[in-house]
N, CA, C and O atoms as CSV, one atom per row, in Angstrom:
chain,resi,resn,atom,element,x,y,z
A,1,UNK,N,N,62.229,-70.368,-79.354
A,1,UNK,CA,C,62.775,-71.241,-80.379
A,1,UNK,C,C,63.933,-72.058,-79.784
A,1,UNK,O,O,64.491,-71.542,-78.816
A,2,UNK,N,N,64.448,-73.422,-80.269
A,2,UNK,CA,C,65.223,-73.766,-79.745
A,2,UNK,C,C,66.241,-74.189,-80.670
A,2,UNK,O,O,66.000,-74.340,-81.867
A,3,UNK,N,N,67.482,-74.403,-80.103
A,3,UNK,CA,C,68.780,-74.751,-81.113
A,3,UNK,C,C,68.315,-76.390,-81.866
A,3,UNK,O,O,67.841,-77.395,-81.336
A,4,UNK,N,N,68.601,-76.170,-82.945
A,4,UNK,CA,C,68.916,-77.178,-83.936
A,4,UNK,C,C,69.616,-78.212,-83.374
A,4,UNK,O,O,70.704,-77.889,-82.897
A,5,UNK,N,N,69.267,-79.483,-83.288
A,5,UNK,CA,C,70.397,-80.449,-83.269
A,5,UNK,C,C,71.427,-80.299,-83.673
A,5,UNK,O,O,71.252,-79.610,-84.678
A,6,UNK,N,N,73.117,-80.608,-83.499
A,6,UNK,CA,C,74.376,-80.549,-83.668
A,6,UNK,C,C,74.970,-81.909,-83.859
A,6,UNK,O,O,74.895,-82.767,-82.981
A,7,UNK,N,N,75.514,-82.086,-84.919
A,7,UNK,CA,C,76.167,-83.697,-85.647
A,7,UNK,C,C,77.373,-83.503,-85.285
A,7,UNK,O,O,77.585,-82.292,-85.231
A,8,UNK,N,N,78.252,-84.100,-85.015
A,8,UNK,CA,C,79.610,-84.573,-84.546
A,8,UNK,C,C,80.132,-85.854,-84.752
A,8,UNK,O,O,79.439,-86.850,-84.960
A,9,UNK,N,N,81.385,-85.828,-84.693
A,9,UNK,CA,C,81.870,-87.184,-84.780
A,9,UNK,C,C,83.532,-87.238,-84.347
A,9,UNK,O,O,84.474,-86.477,-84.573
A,10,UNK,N,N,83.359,-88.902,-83.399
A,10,UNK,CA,C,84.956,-88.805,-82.547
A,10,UNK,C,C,85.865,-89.247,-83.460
A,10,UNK,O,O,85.542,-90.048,-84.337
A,11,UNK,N,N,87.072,-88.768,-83.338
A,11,UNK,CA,C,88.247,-89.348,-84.121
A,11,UNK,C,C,89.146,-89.747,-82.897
A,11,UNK,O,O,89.448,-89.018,-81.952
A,12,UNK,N,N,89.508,-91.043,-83.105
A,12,UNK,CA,C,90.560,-91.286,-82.114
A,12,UNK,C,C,92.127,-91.200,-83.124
A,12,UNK,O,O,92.158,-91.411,-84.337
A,13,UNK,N,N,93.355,-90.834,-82.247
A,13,UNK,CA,C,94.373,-90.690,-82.702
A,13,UNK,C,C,94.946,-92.230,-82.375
A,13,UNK,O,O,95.799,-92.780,-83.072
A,14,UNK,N,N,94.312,-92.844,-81.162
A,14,UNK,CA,C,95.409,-93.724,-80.609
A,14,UNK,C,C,94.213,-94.386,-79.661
A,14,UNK,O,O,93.568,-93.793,-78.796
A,15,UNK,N,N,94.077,-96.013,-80.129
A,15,UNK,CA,C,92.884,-96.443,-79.711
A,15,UNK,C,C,93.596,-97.082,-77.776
A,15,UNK,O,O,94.309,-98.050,-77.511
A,16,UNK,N,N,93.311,-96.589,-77.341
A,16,UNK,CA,C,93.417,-96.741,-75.861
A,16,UNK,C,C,93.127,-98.222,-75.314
A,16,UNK,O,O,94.003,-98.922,-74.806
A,17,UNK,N,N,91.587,-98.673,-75.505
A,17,UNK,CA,C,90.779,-99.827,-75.252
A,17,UNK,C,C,91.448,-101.006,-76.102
A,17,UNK,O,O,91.688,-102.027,-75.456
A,18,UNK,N,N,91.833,-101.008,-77.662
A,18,UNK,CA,C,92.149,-101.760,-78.189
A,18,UNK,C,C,91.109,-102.443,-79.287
A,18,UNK,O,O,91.299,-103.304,-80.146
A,19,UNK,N,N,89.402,-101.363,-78.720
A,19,UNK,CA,C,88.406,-102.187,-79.183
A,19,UNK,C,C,87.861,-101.125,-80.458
A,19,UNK,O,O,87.350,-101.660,-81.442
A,20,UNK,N,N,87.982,-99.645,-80.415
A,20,UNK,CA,C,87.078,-99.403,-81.411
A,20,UNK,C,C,88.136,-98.986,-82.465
A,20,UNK,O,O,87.606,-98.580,-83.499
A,21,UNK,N,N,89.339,-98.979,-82.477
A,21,UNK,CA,C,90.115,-98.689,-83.715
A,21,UNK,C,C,90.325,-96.963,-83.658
A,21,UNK,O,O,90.029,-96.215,-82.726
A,22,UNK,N,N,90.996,-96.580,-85.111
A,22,UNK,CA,C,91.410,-95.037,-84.821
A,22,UNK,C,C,90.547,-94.630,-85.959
A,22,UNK,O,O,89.581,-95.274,-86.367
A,23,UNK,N,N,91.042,-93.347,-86.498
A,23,UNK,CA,C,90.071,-92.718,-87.318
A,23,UNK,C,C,88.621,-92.191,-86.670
A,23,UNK,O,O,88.315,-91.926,-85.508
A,24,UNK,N,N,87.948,-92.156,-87.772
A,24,UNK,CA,C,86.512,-91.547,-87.015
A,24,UNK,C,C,85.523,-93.016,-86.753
A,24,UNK,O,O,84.913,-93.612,-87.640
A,25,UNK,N,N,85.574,-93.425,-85.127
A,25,UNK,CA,C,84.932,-94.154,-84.649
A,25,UNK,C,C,83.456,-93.883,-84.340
A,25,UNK,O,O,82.737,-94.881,-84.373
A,26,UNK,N,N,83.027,-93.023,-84.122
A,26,UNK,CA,C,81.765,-92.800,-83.846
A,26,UNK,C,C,81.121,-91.301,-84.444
A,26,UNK,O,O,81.766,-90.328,-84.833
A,27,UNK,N,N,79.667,-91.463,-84.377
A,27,UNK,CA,C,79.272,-90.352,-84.776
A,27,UNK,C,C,77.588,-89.969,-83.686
A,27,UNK,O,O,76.712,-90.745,-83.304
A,28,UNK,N,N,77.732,-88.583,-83.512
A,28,UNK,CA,C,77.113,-88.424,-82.654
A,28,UNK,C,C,76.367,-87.035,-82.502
A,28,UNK,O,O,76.810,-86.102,-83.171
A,29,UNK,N,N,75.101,-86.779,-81.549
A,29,UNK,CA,C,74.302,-85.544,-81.741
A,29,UNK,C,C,73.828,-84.855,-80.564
A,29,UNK,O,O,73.257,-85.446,-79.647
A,30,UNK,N,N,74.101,-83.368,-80.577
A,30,UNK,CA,C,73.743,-82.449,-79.093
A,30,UNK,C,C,72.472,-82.152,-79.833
A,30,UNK,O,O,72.271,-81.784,-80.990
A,31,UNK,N,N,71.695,-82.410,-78.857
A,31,UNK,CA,C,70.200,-82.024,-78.388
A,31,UNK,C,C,69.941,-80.685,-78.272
A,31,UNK,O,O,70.686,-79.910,-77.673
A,32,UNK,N,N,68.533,-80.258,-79.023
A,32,UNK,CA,C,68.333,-79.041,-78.126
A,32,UNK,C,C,68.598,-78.666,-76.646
A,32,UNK,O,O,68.905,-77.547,-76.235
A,33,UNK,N,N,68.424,-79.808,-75.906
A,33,UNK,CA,C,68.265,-79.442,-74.641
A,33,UNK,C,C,69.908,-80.081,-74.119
A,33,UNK,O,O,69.917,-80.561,-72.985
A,34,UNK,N,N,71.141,-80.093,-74.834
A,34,UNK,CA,C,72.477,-79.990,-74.372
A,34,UNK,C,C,72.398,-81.719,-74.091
A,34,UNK,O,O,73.489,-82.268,-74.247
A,35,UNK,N,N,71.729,-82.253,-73.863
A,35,UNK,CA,C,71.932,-83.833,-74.357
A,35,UNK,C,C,72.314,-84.350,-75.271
A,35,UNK,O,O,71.780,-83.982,-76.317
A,36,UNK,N,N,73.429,-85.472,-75.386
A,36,UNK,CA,C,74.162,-85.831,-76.855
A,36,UNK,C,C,74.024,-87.214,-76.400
A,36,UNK,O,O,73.989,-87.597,-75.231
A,37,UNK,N,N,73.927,-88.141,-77.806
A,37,UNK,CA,C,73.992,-89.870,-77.939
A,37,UNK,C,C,75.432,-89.437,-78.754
A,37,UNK,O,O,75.895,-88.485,-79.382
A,38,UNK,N,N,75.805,-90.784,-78.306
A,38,UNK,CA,C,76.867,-91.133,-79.172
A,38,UNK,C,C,76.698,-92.501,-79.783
A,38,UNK,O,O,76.485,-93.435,-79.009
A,39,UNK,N,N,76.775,-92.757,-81.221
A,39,UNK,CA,C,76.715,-94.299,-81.606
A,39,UNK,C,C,77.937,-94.756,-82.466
A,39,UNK,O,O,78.287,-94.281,-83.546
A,40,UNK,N,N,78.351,-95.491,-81.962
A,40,UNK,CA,C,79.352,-96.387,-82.057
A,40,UNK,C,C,79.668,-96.815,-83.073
A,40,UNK,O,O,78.760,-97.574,-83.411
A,41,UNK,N,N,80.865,-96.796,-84.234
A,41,UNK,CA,C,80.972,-97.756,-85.331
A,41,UNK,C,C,81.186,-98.742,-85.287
A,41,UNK,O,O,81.042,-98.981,-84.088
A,42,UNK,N,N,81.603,-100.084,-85.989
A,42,UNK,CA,C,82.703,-100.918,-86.173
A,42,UNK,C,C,82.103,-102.204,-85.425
A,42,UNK,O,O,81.001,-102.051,-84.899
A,43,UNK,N,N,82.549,-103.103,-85.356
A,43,UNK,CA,C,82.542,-104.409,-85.180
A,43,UNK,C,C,81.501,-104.807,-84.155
A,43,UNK,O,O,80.934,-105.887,-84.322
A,44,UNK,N,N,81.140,-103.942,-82.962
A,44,UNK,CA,C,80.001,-103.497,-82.201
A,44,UNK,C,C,79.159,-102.123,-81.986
A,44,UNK,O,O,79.213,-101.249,-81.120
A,45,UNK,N,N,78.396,-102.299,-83.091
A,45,UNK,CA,C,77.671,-100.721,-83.476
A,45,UNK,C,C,76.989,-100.689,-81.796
A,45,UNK,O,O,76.327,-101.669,-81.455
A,46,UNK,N,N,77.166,-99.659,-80.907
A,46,UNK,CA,C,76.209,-99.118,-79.610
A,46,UNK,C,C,75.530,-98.004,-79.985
A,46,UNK,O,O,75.835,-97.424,-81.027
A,47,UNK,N,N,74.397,-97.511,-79.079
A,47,UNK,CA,C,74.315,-96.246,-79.019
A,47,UNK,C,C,74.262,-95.702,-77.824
A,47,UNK,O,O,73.455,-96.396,-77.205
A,48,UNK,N,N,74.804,-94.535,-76.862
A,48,UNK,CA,C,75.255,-94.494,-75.787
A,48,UNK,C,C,74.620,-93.002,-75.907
A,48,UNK,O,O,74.760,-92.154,-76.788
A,49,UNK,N,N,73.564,-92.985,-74.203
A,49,UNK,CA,C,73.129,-91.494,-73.468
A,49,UNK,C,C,74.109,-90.641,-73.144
A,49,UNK,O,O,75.198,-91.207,-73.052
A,50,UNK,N,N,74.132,-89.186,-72.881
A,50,UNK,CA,C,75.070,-88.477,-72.070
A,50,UNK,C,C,74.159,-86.863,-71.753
A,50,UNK,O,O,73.993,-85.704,-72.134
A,51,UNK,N,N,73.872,-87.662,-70.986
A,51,UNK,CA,C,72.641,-86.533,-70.689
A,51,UNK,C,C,73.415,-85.345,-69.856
A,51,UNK,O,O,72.745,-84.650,-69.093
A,52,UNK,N,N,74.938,-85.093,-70.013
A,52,UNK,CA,C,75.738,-83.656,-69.959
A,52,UNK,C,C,76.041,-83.495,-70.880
A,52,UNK,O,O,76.898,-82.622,-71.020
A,53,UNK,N,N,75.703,-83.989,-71.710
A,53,UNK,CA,C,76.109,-83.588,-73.163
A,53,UNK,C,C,77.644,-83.790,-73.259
A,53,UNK,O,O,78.087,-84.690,-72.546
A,54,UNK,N,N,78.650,-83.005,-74.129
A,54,UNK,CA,C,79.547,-83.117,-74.672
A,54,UNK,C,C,80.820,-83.372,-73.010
A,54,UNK,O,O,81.979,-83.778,-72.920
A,55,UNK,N,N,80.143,-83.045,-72.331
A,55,UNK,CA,C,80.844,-82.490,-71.116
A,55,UNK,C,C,81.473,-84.089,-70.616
A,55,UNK,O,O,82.623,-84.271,-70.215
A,56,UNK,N,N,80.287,-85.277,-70.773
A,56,UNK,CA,C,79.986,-86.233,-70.282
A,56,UNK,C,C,81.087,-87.181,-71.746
A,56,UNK,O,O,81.967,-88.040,-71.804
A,57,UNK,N,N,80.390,-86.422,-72.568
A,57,UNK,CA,C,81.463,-87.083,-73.408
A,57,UNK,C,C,82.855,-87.201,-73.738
A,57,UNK,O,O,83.500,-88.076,-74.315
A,58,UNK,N,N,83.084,-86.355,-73.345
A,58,UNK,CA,C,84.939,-85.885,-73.551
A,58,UNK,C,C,85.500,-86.612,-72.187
A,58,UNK,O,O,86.588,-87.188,-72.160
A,59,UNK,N,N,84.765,-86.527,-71.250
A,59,UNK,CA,C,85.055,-87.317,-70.162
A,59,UNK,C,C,85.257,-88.737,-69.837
A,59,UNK,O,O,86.302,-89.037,-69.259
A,60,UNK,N,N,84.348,-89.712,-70.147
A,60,UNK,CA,C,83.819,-90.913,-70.728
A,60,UNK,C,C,84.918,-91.434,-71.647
A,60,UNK,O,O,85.840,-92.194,-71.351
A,61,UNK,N,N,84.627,-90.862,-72.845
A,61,UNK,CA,C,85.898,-90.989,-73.978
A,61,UNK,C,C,87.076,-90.886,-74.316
A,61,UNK,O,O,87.911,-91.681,-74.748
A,62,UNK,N,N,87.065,-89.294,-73.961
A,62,UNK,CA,C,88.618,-88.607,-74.495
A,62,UNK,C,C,89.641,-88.791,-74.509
A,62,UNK,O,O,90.496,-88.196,-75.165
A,63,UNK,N,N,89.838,-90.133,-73.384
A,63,UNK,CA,C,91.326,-90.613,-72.723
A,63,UNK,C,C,92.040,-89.666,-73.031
A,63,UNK,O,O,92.929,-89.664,-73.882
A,64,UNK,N,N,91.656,-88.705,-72.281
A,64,UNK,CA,C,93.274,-87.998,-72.303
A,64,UNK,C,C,93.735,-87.213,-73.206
A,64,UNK,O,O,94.902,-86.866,-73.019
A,65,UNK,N,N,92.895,-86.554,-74.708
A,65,UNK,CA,C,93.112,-85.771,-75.693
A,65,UNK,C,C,93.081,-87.489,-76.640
A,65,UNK,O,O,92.946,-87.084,-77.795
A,66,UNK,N,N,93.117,-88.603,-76.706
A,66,UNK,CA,C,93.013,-89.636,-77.229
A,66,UNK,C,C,92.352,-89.392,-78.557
A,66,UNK,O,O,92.755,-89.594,-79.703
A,67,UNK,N,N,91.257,-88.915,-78.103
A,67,UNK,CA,C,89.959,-89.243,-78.691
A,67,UNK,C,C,89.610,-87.564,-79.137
A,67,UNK,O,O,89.912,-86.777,-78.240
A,68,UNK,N,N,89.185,-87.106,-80.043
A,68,UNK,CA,C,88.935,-85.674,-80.025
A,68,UNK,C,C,87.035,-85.783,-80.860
A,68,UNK,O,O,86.576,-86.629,-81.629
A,69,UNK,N,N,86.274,-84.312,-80.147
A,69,UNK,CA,C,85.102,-84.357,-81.122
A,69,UNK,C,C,85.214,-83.353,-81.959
A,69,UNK,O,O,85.597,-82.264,-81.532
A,70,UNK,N,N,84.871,-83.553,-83.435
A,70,UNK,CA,C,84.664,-82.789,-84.328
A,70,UNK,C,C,83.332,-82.381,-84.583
A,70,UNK,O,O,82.645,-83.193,-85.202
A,71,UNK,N,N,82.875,-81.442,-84.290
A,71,UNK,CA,C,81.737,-80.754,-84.915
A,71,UNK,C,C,81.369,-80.281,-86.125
A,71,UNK,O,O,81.883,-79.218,-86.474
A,72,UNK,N,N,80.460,-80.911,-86.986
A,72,UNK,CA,C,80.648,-81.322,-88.640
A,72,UNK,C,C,79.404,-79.768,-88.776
A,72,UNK,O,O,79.403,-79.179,-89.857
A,73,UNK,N,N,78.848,-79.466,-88.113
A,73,UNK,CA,C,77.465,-78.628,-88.841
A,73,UNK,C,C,77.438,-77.314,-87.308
A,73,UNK,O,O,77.721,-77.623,-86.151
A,74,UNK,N,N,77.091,-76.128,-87.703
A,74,UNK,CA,C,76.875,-75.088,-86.951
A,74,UNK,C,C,75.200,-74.467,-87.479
A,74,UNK,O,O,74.924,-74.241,-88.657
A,75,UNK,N,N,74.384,-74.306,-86.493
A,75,UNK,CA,C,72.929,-73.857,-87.259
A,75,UNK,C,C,73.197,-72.840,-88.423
A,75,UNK,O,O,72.375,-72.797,-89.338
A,76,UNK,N,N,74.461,-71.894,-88.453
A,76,UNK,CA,C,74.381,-71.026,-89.230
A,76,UNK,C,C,74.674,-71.233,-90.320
A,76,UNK,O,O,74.337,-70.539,-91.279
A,77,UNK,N,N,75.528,-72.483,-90.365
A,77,UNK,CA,C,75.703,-73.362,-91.851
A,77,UNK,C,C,74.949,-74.058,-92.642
A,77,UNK,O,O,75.169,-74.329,-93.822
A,78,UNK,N,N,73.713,-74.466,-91.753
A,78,UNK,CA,C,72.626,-75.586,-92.096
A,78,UNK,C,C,71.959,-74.510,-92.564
A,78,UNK,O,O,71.470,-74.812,-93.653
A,79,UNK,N,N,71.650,-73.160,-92.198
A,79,UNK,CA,C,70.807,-72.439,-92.464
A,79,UNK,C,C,70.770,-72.121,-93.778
A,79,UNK,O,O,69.747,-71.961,-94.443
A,80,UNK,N,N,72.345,-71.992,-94.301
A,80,UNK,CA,C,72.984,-71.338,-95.052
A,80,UNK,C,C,72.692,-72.152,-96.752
A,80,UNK,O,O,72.256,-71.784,-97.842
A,81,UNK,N,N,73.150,-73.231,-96.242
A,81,UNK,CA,C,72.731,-74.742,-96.752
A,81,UNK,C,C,70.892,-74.788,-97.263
A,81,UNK,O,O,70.356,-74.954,-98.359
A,82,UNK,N,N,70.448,-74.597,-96.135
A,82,UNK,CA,C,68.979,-74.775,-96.883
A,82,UNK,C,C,68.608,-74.191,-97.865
A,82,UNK,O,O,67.881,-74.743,-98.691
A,83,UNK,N,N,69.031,-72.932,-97.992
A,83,UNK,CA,C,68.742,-71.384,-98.121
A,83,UNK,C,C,69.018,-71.533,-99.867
A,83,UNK,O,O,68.279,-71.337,-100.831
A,84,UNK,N,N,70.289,-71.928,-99.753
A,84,UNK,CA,C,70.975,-71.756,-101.160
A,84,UNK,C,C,69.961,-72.998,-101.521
A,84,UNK,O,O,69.276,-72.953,-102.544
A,85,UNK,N,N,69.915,-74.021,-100.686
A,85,UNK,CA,C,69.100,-75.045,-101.886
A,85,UNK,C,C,67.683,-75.084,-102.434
A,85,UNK,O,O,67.208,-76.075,-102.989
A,86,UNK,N,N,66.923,-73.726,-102.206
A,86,UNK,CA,C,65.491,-73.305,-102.518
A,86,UNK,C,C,65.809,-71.997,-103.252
A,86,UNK,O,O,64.897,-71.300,-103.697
């Protein structure tokens, strides 16, 4: 069996670039197989590979604690979630 996809999303404290703003700029998903996209909000929606997954992302992004990812869903919550709704 394999892990559930994982939803996330970046919040920047302090926009570094100047280009994507603060708050929650992007929102984004780990792969079963530890691969995550990230897609972009705001004035230029992207969608961006990171085939290290989060590893690639915090790296790429994070400037520095800048940028932080929040992880919105855990399989055991979604599970939890389905469960109650049947």
């Amino acid at each position: 069996m394999t892990n559930p996809p994982r939803h996330f999303q970046l919040h920047r404290d302090t926009d570094v670039s100047g280009v994507s703003g603060t708050g929650h700029v992007a929102d984004g998903v780990i792969f079963s197989d530890g691969h995550a996209a990230v897609h972009w909000l705001g004035r230029w929606p992207t969608t961006t590979p990171h085939p290290d997954g989060l590893v690639s992302v915090k790296g790429v992004h994070g400037h520095d604690g800048a940028t932080r990812i929040v992880l919105l869903d855990s399989p055991e919550a979604r599970l939890a979630r389905i469960a109650q709704a049947h």
